[in-house]
C-alpha positions as protocol buffer text, in pm:
chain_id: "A"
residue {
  index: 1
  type: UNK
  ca { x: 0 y: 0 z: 0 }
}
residue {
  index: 2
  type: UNK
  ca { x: 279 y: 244 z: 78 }
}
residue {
  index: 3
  type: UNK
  ca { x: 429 y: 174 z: -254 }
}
residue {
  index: 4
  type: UNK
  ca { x: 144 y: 233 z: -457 }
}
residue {
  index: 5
  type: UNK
  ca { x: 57 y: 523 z: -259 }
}
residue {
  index: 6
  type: UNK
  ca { x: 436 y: 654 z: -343 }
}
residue {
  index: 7
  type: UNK
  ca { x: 329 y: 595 z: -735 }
}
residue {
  index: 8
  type: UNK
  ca { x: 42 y: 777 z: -705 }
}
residue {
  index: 9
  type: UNK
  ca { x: 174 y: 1107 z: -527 }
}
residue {
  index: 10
  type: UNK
  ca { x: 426 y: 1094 z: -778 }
}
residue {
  index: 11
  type: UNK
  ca { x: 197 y: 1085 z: -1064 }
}
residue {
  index: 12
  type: UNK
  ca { x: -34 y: 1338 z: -913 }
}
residue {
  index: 13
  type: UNK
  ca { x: 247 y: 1588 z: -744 }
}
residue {
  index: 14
  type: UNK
  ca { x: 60 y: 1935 z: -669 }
}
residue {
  index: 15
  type: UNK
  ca { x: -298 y: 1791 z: -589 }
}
residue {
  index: 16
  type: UNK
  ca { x: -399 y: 1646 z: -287 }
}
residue {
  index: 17
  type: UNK
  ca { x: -542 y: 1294 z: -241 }
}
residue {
  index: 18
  type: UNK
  ca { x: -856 y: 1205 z: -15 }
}
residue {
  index: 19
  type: UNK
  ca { x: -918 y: 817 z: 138 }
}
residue {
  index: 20
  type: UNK
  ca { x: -1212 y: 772 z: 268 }
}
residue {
  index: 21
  type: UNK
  ca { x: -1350 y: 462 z: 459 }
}
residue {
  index: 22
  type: UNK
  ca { x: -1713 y: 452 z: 484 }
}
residue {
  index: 23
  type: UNK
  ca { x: -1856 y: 296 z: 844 }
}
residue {
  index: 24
  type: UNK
  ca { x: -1505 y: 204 z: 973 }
}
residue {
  index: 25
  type: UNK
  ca { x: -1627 y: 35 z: 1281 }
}
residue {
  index: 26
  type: UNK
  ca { x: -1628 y: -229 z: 1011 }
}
residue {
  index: 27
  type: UNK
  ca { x: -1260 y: -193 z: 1120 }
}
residue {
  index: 28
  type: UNK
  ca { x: -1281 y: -278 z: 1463 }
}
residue {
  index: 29
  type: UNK
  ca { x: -1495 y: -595 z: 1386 }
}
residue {
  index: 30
  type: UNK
  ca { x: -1239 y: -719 z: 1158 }
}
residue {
  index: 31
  type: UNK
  ca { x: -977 y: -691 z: 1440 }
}
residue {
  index: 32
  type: UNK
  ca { x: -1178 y: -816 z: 1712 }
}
residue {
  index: 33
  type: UNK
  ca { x: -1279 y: -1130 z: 1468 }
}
residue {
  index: 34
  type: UNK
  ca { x: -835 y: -1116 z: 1377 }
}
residue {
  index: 35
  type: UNK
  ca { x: -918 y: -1096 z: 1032 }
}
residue {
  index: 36
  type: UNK
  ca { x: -735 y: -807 z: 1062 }
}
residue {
  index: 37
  type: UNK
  ca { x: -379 y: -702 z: 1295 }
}
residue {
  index: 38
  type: UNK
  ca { x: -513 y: -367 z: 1475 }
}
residue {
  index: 39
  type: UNK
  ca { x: -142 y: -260 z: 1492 }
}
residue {
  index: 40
  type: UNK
  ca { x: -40 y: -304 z: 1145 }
}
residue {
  index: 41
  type: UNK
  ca { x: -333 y: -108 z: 1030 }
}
residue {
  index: 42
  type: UNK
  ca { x: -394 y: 153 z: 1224 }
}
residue {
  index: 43
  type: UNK
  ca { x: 4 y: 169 z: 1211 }
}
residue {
  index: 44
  type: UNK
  ca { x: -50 y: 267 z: 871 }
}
residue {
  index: 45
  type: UNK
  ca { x: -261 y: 485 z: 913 }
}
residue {
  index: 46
  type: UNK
  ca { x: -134 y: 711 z: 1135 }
}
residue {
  index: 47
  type: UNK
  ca { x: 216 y: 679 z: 942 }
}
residue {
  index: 48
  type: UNK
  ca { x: -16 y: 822 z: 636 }
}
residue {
  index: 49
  type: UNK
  ca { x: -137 y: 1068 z: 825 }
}
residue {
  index: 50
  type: UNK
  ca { x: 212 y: 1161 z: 943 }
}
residue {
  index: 51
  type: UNK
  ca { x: 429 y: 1172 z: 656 }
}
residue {
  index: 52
  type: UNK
  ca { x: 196 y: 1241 z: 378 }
}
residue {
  index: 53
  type: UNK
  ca { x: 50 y: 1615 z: 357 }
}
residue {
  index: 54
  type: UNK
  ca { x: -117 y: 1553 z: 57 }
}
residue {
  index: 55
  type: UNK
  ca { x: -267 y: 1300 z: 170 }
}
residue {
  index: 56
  type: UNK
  ca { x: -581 y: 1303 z: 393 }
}
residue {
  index: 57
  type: UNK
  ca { x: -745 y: 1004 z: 547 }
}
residue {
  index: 58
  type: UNK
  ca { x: -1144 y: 1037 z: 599 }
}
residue {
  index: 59
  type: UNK
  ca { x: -1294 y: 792 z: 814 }
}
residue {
  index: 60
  type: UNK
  ca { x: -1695 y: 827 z: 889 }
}
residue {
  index: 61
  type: UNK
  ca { x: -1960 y: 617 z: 1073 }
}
residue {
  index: 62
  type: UNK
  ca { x: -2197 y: 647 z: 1329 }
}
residue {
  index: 63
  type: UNK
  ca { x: -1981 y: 590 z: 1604 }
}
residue {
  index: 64
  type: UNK
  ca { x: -1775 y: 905 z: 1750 }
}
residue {
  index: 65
  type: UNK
  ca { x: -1416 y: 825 z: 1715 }
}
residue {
  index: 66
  type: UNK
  ca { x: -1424 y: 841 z: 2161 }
}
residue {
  index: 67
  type: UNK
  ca { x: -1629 y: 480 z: 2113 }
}
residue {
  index: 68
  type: UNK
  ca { x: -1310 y: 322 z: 2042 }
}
residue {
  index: 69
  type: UNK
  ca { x: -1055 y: 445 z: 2297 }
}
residue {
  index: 70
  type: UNK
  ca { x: -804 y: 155 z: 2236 }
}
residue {
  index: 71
  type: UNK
  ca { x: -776 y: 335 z: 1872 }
}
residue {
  index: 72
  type: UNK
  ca { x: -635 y: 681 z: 2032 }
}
residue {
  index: 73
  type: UNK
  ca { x: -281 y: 650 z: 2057 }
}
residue {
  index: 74
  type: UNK
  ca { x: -257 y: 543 z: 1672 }
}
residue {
  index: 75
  type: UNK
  ca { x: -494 y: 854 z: 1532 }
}
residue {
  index: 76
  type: UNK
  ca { x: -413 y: 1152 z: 1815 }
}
residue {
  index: 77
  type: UNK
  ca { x: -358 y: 1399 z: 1546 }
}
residue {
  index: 78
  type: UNK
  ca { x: -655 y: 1370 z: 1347 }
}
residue {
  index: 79
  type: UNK
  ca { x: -950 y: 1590 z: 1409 }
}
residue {
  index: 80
  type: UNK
  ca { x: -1299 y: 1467 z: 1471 }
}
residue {
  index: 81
  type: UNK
  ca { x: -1592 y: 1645 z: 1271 }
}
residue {
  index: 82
  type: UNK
  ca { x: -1926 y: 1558 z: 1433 }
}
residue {
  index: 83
  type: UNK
  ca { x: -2206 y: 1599 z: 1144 }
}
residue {
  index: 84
  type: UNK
  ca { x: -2578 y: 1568 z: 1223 }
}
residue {
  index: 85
  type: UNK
  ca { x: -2902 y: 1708 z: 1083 }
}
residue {
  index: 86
  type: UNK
  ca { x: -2921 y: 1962 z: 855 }
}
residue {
  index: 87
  type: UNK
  ca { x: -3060 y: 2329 z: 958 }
}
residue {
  index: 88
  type: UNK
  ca { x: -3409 y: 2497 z: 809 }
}
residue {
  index: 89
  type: UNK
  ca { x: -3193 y: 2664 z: 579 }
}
residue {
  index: 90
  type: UNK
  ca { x: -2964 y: 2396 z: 469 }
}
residue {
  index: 91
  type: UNK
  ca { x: -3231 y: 2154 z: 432 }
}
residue {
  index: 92
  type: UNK
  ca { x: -3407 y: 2435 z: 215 }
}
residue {
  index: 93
  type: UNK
  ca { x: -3073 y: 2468 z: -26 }
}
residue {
  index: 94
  type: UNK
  ca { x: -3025 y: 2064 z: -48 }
}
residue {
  index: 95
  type: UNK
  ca { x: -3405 y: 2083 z: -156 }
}
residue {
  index: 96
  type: UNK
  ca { x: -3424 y: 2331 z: -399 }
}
residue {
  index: 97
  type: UNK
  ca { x: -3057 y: 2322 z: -478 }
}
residue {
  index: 98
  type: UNK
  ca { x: -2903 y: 2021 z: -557 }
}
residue {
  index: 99
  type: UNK
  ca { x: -2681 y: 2109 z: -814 }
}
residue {
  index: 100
  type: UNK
  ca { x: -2560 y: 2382 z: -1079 }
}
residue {
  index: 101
  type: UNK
  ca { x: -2884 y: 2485 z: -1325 }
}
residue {
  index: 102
  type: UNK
  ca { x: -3134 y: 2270 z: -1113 }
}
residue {
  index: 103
  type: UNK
  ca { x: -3470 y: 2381 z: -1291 }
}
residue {
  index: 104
  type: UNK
  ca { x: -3742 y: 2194 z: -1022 }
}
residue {
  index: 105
  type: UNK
  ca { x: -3905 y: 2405 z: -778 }
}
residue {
  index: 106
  type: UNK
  ca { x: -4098 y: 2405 z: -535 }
}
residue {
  index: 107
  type: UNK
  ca { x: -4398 y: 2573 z: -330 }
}
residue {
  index: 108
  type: UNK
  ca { x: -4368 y: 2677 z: 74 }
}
residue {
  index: 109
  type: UNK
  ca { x: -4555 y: 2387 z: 161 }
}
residue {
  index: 110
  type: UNK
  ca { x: -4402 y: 2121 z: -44 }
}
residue {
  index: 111
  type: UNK
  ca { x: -4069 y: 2247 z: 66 }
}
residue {
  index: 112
  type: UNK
  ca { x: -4227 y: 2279 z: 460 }
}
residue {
  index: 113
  type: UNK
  ca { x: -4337 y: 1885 z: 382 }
}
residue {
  index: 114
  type: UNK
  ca { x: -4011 y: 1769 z: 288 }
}
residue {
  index: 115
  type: UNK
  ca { x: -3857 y: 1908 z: 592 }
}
residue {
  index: 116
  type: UNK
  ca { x: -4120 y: 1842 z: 865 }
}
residue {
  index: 117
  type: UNK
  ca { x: -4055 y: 1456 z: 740 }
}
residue {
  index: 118
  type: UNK
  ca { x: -3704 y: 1418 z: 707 }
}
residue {
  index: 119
  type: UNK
  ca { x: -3675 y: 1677 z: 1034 }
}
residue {
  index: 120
  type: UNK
  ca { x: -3328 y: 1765 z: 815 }
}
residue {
  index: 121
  type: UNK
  ca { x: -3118 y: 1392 z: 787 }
}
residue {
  index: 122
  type: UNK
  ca { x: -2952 y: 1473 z: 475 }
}
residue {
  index: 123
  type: UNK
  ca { x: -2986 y: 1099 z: 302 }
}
residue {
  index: 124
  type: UNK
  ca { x: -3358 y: 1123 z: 389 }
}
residue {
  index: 125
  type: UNK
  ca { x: -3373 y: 1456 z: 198 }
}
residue {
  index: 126
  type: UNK
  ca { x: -3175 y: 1340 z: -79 }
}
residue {
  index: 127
  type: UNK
  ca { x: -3361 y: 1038 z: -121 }
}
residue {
  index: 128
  type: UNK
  ca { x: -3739 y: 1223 z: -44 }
}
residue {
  index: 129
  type: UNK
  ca { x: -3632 y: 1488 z: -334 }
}
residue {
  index: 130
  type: UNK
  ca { x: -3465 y: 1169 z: -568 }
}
residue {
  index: 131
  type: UNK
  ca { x: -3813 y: 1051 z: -538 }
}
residue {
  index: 132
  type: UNK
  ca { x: -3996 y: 1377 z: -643 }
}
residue {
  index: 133
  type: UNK
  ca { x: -3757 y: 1448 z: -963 }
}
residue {
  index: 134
  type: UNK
  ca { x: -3872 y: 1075 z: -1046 }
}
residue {
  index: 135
  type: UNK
  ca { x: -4250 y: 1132 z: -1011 }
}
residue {
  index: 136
  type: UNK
  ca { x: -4179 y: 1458 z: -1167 }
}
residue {
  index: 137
  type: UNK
  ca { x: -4033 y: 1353 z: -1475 }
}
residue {
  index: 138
  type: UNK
  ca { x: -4317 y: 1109 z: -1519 }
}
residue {
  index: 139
  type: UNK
  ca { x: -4581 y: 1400 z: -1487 }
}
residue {
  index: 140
  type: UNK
  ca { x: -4727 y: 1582 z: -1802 }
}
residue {
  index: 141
  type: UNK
  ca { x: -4462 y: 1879 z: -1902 }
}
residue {
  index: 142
  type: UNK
  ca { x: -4613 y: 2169 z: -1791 }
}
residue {
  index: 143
  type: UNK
  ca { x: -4677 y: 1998 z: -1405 }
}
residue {
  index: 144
  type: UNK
  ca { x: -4278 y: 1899 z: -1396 }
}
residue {
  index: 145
  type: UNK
  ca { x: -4130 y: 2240 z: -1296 }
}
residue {
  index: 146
  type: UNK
  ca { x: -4344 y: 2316 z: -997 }
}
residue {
  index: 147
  type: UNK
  ca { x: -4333 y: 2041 z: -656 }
}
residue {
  index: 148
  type: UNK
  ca { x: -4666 y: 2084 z: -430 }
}
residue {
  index: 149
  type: UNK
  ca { x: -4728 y: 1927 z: -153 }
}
residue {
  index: 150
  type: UNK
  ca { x: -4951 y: 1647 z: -308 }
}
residue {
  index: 151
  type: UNK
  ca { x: -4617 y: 1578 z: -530 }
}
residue {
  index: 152
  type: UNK
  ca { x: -4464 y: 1515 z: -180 }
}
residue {
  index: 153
  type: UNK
  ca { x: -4751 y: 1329 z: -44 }
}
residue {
  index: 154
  type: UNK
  ca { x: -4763 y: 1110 z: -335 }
}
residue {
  index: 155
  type: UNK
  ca { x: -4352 y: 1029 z: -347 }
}
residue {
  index: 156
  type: UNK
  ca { x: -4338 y: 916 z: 65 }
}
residue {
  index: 157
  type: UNK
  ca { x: -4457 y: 540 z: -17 }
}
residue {
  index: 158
  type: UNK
  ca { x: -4160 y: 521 z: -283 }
}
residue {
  index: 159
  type: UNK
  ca { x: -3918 y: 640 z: -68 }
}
residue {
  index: 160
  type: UNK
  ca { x: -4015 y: 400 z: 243 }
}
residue {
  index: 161
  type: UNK
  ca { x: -3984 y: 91 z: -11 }
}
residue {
  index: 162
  type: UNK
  ca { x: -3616 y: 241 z: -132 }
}
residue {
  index: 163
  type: UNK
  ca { x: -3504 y: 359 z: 231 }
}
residue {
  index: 164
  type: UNK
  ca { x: -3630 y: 25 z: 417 }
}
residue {
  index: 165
  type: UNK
  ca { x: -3209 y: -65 z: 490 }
}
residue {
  index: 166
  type: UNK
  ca { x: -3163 y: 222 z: 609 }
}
residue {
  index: 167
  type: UNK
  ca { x: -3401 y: 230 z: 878 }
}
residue {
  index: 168
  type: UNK
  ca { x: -3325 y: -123 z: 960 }
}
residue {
  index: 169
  type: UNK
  ca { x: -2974 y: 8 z: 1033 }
}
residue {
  index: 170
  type: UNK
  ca { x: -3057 y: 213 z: 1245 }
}
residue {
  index: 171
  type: UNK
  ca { x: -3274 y: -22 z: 1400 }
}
residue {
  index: 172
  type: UNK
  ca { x: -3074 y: -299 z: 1480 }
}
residue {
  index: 173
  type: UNK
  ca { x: -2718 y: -83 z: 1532 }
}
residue {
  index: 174
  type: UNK
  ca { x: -2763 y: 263 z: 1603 }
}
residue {
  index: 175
  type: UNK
  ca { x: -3009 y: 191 z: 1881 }
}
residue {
  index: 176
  type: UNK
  ca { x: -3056 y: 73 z: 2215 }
}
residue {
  index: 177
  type: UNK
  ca { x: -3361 y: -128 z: 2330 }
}
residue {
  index: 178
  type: UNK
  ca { x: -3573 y: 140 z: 2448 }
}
residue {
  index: 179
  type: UNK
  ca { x: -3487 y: 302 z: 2143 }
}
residue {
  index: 180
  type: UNK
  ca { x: -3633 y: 17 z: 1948 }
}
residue {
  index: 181
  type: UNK
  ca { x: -3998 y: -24 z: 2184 }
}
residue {
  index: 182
  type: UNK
  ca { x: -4030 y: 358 z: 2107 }
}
């Protein structure tokens, strides 16, 4: 890994490199199962994070980094971003902004809708307005430019048949047992 690394900052000199592993708790099971060597690893990756500066090393998951105290003396110079829900107003701009020249809009209450049921979790946003360009794009032209609140209404069953793993994650791992009899 080191080697290849060296190959590719040497193909790539002036622009910085991101690595990013997704739910790396995944990590931890691996070691605790010695599929993996904890030392060797996270060895690396602090040595990465070390002697590399244009290289940065993202790791995400639900669990804060403090969950895994045996981990801190190999990553005690990285910084820990907590993200969460997004605000009214970020919510609004994933909504109505997605990307560059994004030509669907939307009335107050559609736009009201989509917040009051995601409350803000940015994949529940994402995949609530994913939903809405879909029905959207299936509607006669001169309906696709304009979301109301019915369009909303009418794209919540889609989502909760596409989202379904999602909220069995959080379900069975990012809750405890009063969390799951509420």
């Amino acid at each position: 890994f080191d080697e290849w690394l060296d190959e590719v900052e040497h193909c790539t000199t002036q622009v910085r490199l991101l690595l990013m592993l997704d739910e790396f708790i995944a990590l931890d099971q691996a070691f605790a199962q010695n599929r993996l060597d904890k030392h060797s690893v996270l060895g690396l990756l602090r040595h990465q994070i070390q002697h590399r500066p244009n290289l940065k090393i993202l790791l995400s998951g639900s669990l804060a980094i403090e969950e895994l105290q045996d981990w801190a003396s190999y990553l005690v110079n990285v910084r820990t971003v907590h993200l969460s829900y997004l605000t009214e107003d970020e919510t609004y701009q994933l909504i109505e902004r997605p990307g560059f020249d994004f030509s669907l809009r939307y009335e107050e209450s559609a736009r009201q809708r989509v917040l009051d049921l995601t409350r803000g979790h940015p994949a529940l946003v994402q995949s609530l307005c994913h939903e809405l360009v879909i029905l959207k794009n299936q509607q006669a032209i001169p309906k696709r430019r304009l979301a109301n609140q019915a369009d909303v209404e009418e794209a919540v069953p889609h989502i909760l048949a596409t989202v379904e793993l999602f909220f069995t994650e959080i379900l069975q791992n990012q809750i405890d047992e009063n969390g799951r009899l509420v």
